[in-house]
Structures are given as C-alpha cells and as structure tokens.
C-alpha positions in Angstrom: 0.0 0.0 0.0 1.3 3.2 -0.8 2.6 6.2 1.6 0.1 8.3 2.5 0.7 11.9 1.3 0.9 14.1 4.5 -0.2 17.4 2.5 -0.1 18.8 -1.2 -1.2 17.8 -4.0 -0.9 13.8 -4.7 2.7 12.5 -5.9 2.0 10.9 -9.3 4.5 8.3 -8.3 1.6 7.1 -5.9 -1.0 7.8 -8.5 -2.9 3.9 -8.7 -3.0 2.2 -12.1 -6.2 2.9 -13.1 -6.0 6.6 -12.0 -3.1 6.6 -14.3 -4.8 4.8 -16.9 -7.7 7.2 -16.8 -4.8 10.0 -17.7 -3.7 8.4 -20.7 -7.1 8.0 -22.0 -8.1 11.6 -21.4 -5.1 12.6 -23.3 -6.0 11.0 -26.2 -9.7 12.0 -26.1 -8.2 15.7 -25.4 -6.0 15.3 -28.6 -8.9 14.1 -30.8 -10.9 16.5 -29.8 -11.1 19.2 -33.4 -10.5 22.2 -31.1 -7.0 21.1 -30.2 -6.2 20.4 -34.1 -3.1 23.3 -33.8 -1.4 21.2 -31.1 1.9 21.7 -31.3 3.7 20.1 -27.9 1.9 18.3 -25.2 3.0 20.5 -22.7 -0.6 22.2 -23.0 -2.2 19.6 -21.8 0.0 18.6 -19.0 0.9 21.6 -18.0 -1.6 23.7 -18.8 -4.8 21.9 -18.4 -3.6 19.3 -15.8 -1.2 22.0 -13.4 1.2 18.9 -14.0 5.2 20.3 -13.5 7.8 19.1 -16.4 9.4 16.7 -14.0 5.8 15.2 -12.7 5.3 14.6 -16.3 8.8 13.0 -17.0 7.7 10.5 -13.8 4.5 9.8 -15.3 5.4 9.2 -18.4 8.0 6.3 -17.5 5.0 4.3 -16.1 4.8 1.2 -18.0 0.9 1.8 -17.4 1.0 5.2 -19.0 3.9 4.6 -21.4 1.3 3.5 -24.3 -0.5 6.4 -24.4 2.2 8.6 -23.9 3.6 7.2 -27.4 0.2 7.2 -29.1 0.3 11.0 -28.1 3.4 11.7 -29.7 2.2 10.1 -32.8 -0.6 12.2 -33.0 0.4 15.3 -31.7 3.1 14.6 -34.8 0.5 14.1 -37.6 -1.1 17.3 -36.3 1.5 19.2 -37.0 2.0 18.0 -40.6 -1.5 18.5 -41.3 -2.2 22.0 -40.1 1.3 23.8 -39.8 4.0 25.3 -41.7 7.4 23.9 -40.0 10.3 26.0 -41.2 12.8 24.0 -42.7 15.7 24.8 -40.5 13.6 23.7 -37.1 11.2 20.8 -39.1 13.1 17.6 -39.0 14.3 18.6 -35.4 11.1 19.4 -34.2 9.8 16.5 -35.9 12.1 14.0 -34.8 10.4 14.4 -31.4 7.0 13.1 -32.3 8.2 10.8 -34.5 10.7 8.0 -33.2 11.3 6.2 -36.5 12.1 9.9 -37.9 14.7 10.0 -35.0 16.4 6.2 -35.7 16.2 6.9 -39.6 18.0 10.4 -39.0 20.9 8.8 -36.3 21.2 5.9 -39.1 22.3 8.4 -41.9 24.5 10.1 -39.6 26.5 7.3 -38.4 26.7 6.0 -42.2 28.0 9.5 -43.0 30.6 9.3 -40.0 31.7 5.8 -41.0 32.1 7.2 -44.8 34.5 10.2 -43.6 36.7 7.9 -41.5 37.0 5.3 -44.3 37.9 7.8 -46.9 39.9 9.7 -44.4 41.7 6.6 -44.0 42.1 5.7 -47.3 43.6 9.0 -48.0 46.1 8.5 -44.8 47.2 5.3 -46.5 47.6 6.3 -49.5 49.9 9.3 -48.4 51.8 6.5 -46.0 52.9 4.2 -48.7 55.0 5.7 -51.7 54.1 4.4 -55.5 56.7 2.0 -55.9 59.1 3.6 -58.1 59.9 5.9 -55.3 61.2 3.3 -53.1 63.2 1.5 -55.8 64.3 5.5 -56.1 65.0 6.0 -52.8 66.7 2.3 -52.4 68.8 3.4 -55.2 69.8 7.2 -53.6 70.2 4.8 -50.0 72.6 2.1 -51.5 74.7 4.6 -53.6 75.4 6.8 -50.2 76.6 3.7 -48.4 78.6 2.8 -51.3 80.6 6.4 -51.3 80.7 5.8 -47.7 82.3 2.7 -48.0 84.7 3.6 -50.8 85.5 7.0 -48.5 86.2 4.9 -45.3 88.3 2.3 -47.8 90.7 5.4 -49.1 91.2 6.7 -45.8 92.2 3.5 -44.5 94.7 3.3 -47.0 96.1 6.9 -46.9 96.5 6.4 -42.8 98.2 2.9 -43.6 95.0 1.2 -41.4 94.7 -2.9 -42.5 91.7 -3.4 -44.7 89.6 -6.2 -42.7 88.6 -9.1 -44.8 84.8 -9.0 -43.8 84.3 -5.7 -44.7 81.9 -5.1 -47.8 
C-alpha cells in the first residue's frame, strides 16, 4: 500500500494504475478533440490543463501503465503538426524528430553512415599518403645504396692513406 501523502497535491508516483490509466485516456480524447487540431507540444495539456510540473510529467510518463498512451500521443500530436502547420525547414526535421521516433532512428542511421564514410575515406587518404608508389622506393633504395657505397669507398681510401689494415669482412 502506498505512503500516505501528509499534504499537497498527490505524488504521481503514488497515483494507482487505473488513476493513471484514466490520464492516458483523457489525453487522447483531449487530442482528438477538433479544437485542439493546432497542437503543437503536449506540454498544453500537462501543464496547462492538468497543473502537472515538467518533472511530474517525465515520472508519469516512464510508467509502464502510461507509457502507451504517452507514445500514441506523440504520434498524434506529430501528424497534427503535418496536417495543419507550416514547420520551417531549418527547425522541421528537429522538431519532428520528437514526435516521430522512426524519424529519429532513420535520421541517427544516416548520420553514423556518414561518420563511418569520412573515417573510411579519411583513412584511405592516410594510406595512400603513408605508402609511396613503388618507383619511389626503388628511387630512394637506389639514392640509400649509392650513399653507403661512397661511404664505404670514402672509409676504404682513408684506410689506406692512414696505412690502417683493410679487414677481410668488410663489404
């Protein structure tokens, strides 16, 4: 049995089930209703028909009991919108997204497909800059092996002109 509330209005954490199924329903009639056809967020009914705060709703709407009319809501208050308002594009698919959680998934879905294109042509790019065409490694082989081979011929003639013994392993 649930605390009893020593003054104030009711928690809606101690709301019973059917006192918050009787919400849900209301919602919906409320939204059906013609005269709320320019809904735009379902803060007017919470808040302004029902005195309910923002966090009361955020409570109530996490009630597994509520949760399916909370949804339908959205749906609806979404395909309100459409029909009766003119969304500027720049707040639309944002504003949208909201109502409509398959809008929202869709939208995260082309994002992440974009984010995994950059980093795969970013790392293509990378790669390609990491690895030289192969002519310029036989180039640079070639530029390589002819320094140690002045090298060697340098330390050979100074050997000789100090009178140093040339050592039999050395290439």
């Amino acid at each position: 049995m649930p605390k009893k509330n020593k003054g104030g209005r009711p928690r809606l954490a101690e709301w019973p089930e059917n006192k918050t199924v009787a919400l849900g329903e209301e919602l919906l009639g409320w939204l059906r209703r013609k005269e709320n056809a320019d809904v735009v967020h379902l803060s007017e009914f919470y808040s302004g028909l029902k005195d309910i705060s923002r966090s009361q709703w955020h409570t109530l709407r996490q009630r597994p009991e509520f949760l399916h009319y909370y949804e339908m809501a959205l749906e609806m208050v979404g395909c309100l919108i459409i029909r009766n308002k003119d969304i500027p594009t720049a707040y639309g698919s944002r504003f949208l997204a909201i109502y409509f959680k398959d809008l929202r998934e869709h939208e995260r879905e082309i994002k992440r497909e974009e984010i995994e294109m950059t980093a795969k042509v970013k790392l293509d790019a990378e790669t390609a800059r990491s690895i030289p065409p192969n002519d310029e490694i036989n180039e640079k082989e070639r530029i390589y092996t002819d320094k140690i081979g002045a090298l060697l011929d340098e330390n050979q003639r100074l050997r000789e002109q100090l009178g140093v013994p040339i050592e039999q392993n050395m290439a």
